[in-house]
C-alpha positions in Angstrom: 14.5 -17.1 -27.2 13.4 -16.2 -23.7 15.0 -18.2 -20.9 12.0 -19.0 -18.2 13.0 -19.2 -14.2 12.3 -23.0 -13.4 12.0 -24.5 -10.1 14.6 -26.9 -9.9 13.7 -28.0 -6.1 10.6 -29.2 -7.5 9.4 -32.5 -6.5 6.2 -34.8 -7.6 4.1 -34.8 -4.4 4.9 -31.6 -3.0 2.7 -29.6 -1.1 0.7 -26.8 -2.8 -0.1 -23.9 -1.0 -1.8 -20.2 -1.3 0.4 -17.3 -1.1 -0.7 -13.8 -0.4 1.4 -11.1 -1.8 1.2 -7.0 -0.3 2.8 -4.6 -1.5 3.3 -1.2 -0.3 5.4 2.2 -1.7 8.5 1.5 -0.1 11.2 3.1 1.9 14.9 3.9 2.4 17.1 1.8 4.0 17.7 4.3 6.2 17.4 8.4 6.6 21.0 9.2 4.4 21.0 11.3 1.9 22.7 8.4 -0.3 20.3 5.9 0.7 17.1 8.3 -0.6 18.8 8.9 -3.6 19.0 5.3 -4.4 15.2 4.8 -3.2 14.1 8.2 -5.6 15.9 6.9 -8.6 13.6 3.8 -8.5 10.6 5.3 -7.4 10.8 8.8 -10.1 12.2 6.3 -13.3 8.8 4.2 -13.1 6.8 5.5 -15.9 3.8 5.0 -14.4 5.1 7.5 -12.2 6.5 10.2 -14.4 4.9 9.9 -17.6 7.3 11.9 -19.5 9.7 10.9 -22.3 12.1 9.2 -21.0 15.5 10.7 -22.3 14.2 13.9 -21.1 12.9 12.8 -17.9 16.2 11.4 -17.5 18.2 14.7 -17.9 15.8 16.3 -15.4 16.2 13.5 -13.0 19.8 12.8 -12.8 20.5 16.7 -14.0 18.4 18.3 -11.4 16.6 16.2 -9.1 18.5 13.6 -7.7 21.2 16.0 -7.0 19.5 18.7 -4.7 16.4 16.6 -3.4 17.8 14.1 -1.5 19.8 15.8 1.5 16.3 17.5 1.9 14.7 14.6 2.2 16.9 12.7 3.9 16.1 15.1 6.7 13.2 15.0 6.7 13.3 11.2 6.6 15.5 11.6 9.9 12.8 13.4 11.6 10.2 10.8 11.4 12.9 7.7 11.8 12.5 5.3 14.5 15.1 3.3 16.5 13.7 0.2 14.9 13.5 1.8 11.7 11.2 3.5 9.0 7.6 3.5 10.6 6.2 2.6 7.0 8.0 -0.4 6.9 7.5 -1.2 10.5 3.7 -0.8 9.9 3.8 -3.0 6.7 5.6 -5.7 8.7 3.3 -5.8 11.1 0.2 -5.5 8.9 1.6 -8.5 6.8 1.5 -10.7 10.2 -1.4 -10.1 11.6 -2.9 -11.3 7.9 -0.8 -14.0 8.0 -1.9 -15.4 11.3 -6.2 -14.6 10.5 -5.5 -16.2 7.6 -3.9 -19.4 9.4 -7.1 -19.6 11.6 -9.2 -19.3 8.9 -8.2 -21.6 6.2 -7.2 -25.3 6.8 -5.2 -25.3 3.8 -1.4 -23.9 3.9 -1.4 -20.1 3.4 2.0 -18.1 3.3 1.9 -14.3 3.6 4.8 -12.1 2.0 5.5 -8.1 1.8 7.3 -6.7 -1.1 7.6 -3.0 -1.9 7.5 -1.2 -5.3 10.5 1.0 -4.7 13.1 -0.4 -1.8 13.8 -3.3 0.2 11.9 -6.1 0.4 11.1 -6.4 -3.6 8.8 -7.4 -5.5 10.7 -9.9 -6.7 11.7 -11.5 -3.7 8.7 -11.4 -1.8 7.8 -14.2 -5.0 10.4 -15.7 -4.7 9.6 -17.0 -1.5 6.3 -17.5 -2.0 7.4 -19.8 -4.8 10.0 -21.5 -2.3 6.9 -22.1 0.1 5.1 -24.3 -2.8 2.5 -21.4 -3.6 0.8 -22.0 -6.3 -2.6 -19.7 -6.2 -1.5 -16.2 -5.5 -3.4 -13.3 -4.6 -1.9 -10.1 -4.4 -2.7 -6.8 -3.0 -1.3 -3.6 -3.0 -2.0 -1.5 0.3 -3.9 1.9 -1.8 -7.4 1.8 -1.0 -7.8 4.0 -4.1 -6.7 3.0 -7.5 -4.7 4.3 -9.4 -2.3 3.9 -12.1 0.6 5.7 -10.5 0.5 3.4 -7.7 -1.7 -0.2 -8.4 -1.2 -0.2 -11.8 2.7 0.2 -11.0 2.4 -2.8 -8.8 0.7 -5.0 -11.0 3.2 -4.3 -14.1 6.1 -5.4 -11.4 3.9 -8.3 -10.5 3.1 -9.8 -13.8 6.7 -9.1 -15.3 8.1 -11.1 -12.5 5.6 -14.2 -13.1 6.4 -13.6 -16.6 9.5 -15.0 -16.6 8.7 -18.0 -14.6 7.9 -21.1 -16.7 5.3 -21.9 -13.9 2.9 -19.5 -13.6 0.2 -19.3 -10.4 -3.5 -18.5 -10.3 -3.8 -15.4 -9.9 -6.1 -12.9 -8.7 -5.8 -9.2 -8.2 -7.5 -6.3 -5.9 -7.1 -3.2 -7.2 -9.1 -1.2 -4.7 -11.4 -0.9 -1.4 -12.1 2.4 -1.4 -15.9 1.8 -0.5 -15.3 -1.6 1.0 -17.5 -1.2 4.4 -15.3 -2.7 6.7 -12.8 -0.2 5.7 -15.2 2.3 5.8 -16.0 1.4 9.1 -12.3 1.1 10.2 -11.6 4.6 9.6 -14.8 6.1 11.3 -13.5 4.2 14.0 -10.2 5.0 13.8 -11.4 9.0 14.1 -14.7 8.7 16.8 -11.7 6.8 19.1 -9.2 10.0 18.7 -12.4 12.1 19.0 -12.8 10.1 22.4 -10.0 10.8 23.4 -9.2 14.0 22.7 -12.2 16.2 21.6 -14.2 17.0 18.6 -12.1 19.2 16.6 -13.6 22.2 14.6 -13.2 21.3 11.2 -11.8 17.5 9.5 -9.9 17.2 6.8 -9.4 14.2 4.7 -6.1 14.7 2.7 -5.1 12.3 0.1 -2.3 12.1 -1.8 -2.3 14.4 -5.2 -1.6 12.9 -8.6 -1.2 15.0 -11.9 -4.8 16.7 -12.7 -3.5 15.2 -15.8 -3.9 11.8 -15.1 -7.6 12.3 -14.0 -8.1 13.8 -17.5 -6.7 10.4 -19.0 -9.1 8.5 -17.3 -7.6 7.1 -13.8 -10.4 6.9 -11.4 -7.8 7.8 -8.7 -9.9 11.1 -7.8 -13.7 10.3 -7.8 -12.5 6.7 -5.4 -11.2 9.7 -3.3 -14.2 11.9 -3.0 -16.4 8.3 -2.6 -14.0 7.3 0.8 -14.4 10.8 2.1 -18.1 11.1 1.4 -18.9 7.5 3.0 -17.0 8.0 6.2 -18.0 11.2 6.4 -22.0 9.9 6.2 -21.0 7.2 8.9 -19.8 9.8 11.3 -22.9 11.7 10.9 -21.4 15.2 9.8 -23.1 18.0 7.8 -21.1 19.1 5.0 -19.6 22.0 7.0 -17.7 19.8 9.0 -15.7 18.5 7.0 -13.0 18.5 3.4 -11.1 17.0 1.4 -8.0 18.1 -0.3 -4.9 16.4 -2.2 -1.0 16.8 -1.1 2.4 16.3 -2.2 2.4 18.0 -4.9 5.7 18.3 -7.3 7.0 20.7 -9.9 4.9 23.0 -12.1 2.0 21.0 -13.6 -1.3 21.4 -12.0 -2.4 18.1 -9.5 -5.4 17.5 -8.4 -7.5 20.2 -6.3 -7.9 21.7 -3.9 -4.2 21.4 -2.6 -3.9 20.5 1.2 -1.1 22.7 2.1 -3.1 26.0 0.9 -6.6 25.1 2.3 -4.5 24.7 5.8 -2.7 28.1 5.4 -6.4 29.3 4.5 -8.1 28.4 7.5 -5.4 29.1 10.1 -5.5 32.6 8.4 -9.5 32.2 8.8 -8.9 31.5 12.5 -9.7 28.6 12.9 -9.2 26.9 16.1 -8.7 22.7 16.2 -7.8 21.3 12.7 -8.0 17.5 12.5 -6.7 15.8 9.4 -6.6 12.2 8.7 -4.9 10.7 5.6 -7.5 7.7 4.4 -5.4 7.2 1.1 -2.2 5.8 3.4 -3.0 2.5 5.2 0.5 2.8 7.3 2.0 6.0 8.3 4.9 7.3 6.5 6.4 10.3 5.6 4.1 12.2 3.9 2.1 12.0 6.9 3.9 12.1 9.9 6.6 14.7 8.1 4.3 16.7 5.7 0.9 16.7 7.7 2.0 16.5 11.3 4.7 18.7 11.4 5.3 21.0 8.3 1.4 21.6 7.9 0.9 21.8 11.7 3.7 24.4 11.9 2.2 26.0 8.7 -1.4 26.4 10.1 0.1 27.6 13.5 1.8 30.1 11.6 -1.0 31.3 9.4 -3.0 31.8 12.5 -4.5 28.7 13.2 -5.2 26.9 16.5 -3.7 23.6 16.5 -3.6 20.9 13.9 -4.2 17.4 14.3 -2.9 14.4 13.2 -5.4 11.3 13.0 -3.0 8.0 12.0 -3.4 5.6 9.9 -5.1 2.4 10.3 -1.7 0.9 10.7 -1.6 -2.3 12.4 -5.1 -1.6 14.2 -6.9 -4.7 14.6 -10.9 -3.5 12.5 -8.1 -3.0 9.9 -6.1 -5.8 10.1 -9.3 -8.2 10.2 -11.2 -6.3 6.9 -7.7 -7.1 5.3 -7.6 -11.0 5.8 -11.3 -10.6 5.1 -11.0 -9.4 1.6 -7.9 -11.7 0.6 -10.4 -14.2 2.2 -13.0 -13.3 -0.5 -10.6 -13.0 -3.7 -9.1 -16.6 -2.5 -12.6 -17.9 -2.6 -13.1 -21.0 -4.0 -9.4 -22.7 -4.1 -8.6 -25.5 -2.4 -6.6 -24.2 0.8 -10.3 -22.1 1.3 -12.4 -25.3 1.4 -13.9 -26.5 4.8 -14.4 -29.5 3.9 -10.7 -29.2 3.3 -8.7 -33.0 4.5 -5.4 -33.2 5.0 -5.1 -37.1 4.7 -7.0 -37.1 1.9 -4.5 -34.6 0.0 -1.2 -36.1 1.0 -2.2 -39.3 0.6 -4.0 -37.9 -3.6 0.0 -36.2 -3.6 2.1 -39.5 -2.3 -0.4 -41.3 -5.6 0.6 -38.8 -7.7 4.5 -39.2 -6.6 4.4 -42.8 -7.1 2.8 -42.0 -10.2 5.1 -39.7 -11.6 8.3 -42.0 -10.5 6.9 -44.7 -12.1 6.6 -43.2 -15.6 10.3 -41.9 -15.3 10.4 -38.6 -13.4 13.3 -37.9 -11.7 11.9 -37.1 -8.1 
């Protein structure tokens, strides 16, 4: 028989509230070459990661990978690390409160936002925990990928699920799988890149690069790539370019299958050999900076198109904790959380603890034990 998480501190009368769940990759506790291998075994063992079989995937893993890769990342971790910590997380953190305190303003019901990550520190797991602890019981959760896919959402939503799973009091729940062509995110990032171009100049050429997947994956149905194209054709229509000013292009590719094309690293090497003068590349598929962007794109692409001949790369960030981002967010946990009672405006405080301190009374008087 399965045994089913209760919730002892229970009492008749509590207060309800809504809890907000996001959920982001993840990150090492810090840039050691011990501490990444711990975060890759995590992140690499997910199947909906690696869909290989999984005695051979684990020979490859443990034989091969998680015994050369992670002194290399680890450095490259390092070069990216800040004195408070990793930027991802920092970002995430700071992302989680400014929802947190839009959401306060907006709703007169209790609202409680947490972070987990998939892979790392803060879990999942605990990140529901204390929701539970702070009396949610409506949950809405949403993982910080504009784009779906299953390598990434769908990983979040398995965690999710197999946590509630095991409680014997399971929340609402509602899910947001993707914003890809949400306009205020739309908006967001043209913002995001007129303010650099404001700034700084128009550059020659823009590149969006997203992160690759397997080609494979596309093939098996995940709408990861054409939610891709969609974000980079949309902001690319709100900034008013031609097709020539702009592409789009998938990186961080691994081992010898074929990913999703064209590949970022050898479209940069191709137009720094092409000449080309100022390269600026944004990354619309991260919604914090991390260290595929500020390692891979800013400095080992930007070394690489200097190298091939190029002018100068540049790096657009991420939304981060910008505040057009940080509003769309609360905005569309606003909208999912439609409709429960913490939403209401015609939400009354009195009028709830006083139904609750009935319902206590209630409860006592029928033999419960608080």
């Amino acid at each position: 028989m399965p045994t089913f998480q209760s919730s002892p501190s229970y009492a008749h009368g509590d207060t309800d509230s809504l809890g907000v769940l996001l959920v982001n990759l993840g990150t090492p506790d810090e840039p050691t070459p011990s501490a990444v291998r711990r975060y890759l075994a995590e992140f690499l063992w997910d199947p909906r990661v690696v869909e290989l079989p999984r005695p051979l995937w684990w020979l490859i893993l443990n034989g091969v990978i998680l015994r050369f890769r992670p002194a290399r990342s680890a450095r490259a971790y390092a070069e990216i690390w800040t004195d408070e910590g990793s930027p991802l997380l920092l970002y995430s953190q700071a992302i989680t409160r400014g929802i947190g305190e839009r959401l306060g303003e907006r709703f007169p019901g209790p609202v409680h936002v947490s972070l987990g990550m998939s892979y790392g520190k803060p879990t999942i797991a605990a990140a529901l925990d204390e929701l539970y602890a702070a009396g949610a019981r409506r949950l809405v959760v949403l993982p910080m990928y504009p784009q779906y896919s299953g390598t990434t959402t769908g990983s979040v939503f398995d965690a999710v699920t197999a946590h509630l799973s095991r409680r014997r009091w399971v929340p609402e729940f509602r899910f947001i799988n993707a914003f890809h062509d949400a306009p205020g995110y739309i908006d967001a990032l043209a913002a995001s890149i007129r303010e650099y171009w404001d700034a700084n100049g128009r550059g020659d050429k823009l590149l969006f690069s997203f992160h690759g997947v397997p080609r494979q994956t596309l093939l098996d149905g995940d709408p990861y790539h054409c939610q891709c194209q969609k974000t980079g054709r949309l902001v690319a229509e709100k900034l008013g370019l031609d097709k020539d000013d702009w592409m789009l292009t998938f990186q961080s590719r691994v081992g010898r299958a074929e990913w999703l094309r064209p590949y970022t690293d050898e479209t940069i090497e191709a137009l720094g050999a092409d000449g080309l003068g100022k390269l600026d590349v944004v990354c619309p598929g991260f919604s914090a900076d991390c260290l595929e962007t500020l390692e891979e794109i800013a400095l080992q692409n930007g070394e690489a198109y200097v190298e091939a001949g190029g002018g100068e790369l540049r790096y657009i960030p991420c939304l981060n904790d910008r505040d057009d981002h940080i509003d769309f967010l609360a905005g569309l946990v606003a909208r999912h959380a439609g409709g429960w009672p913490e939403t209401l405006t015609d939400w009354s405080a009195g009028e709830v603890a006083r139904d609750r301190e009935g319902a206590r009374e209630r409860a006592l008087a029928m033999g419960a034990a608080q």
